[in-house]
N, C-alpha and C positions, 0 to 999 in steps of 0.2 A: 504494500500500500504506500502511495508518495501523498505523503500529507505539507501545503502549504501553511507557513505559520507568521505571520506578520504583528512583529514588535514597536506597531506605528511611535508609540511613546518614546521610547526609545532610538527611534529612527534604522531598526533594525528591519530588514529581511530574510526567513527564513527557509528553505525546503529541505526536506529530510524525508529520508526512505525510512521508514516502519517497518519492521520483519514482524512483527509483533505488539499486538495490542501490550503485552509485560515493558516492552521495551518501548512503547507513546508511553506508556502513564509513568514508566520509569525516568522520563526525557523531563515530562513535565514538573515531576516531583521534584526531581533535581535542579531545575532551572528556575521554580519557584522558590527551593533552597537559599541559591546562588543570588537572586535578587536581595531575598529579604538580610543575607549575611552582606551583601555592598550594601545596603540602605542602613545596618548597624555599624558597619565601618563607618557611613559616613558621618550618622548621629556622633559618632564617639569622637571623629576628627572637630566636626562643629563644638562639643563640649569642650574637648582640650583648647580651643581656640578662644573657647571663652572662659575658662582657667586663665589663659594669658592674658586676656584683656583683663580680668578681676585683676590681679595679684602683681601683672607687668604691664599698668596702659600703656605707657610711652615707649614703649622698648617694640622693635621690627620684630613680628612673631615669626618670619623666618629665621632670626637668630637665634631665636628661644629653641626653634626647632633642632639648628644647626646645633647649637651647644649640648645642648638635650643628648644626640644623636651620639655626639664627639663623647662625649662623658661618660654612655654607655657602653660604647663599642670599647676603651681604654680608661676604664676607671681610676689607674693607677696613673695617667696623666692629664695635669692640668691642659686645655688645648690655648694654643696662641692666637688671640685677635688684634684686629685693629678695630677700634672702637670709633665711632662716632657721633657726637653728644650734641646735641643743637638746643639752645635755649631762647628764654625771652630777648631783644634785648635790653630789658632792662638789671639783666643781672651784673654783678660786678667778676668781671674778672680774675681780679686778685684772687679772690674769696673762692670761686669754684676751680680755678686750678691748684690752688691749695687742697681744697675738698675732695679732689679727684687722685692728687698726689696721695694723700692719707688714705683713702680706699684700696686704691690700685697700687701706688709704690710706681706710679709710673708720670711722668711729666705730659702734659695736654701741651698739644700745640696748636695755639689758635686763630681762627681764622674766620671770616667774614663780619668784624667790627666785633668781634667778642661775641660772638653768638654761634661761634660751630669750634668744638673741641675735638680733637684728635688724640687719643692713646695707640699704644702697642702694647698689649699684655698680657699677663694671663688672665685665665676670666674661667668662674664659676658663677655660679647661680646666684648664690649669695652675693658675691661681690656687683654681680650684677641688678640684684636688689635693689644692693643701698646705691649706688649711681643712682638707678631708677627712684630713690626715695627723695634724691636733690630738690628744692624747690626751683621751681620755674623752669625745667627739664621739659621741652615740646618733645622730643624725640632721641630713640638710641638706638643705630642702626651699628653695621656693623660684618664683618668677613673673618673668618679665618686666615692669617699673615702665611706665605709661603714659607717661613724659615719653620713656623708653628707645624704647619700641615709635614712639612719633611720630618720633623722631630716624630711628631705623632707616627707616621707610617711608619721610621725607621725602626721605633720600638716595636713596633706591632709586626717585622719581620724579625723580632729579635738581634735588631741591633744592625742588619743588612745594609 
């Protein structure tokens, strides 16, 4: 039996041979499975995402992700960013690259009339918190540094 199945929702098109009625209800069961576990992935991505906006507004949730990601795969290593802090501006200067030295242990270098700072550091969660707790902080984005990323693989070839 060649049965036509059309996924218009989804913009899918189907056809499939049927040897057996065991094997249609078997097709269907499973692909009714298969939706309803991507529609719980995606509920659970939507939640994590809104974890981050709770707990990290101002911080790029792909760096949350990224960090997240790095700290799991090599728990035993802190991973290397470059950070980037963008604030009001009415903040002072002095005061948050001091503030950012004490956190990080690393010197901001700054740029656009005192309203975008730059680190290179290590960076946990935590650490990335308290940044995130500064007042007048718009935004913390942010990459992993290449000397960071080479350190991290290198360990995780065992030293190769």
């Amino acid at each position: 039996m060649v049965r036509q199945d059309n996924c218009k929702e989804l913009g899918w098109s189907l056809s499939f041979r049927y040897d057996s009625v065991a094997c249609w209800i078997g097709f269907q069961v499973m692909t009714n499975i298969d939706l309803n576990e991507m529609q719980g992935i995606r509920k659970h991505f939507d939640d994590l995402q809104g974890l981050f906006q709770r707990y990290l507004p101002n911080v790029d949730p792909d760096l949350i992700y990224d960090l997240l990601t790095r700290l799991r795969e090599n728990p035993c290593v802190t991973p290397t960013y470059t950070l980037e802090i963008y604030t009001k501006k009415e903040v002072d200067s002095a005061k948050t690259i001091d503030f950012i030295y004490k956190i990080t242990g690393a010197m901001a270098t700054v740029y656009d009339n005192g309203t975008h700072y730059v680190t290179n550091q290590k960076l946990s969660l935590d650490t990335l918190k308290n940044i995130s707790n500064l007042k007048d902080i718009i935004e913390i984005t942010g990459a992993p540094t290449t000397l960071g990323c080479w350190f991290s693989d290198s360990i995780k070839r065992g030293g190769i």
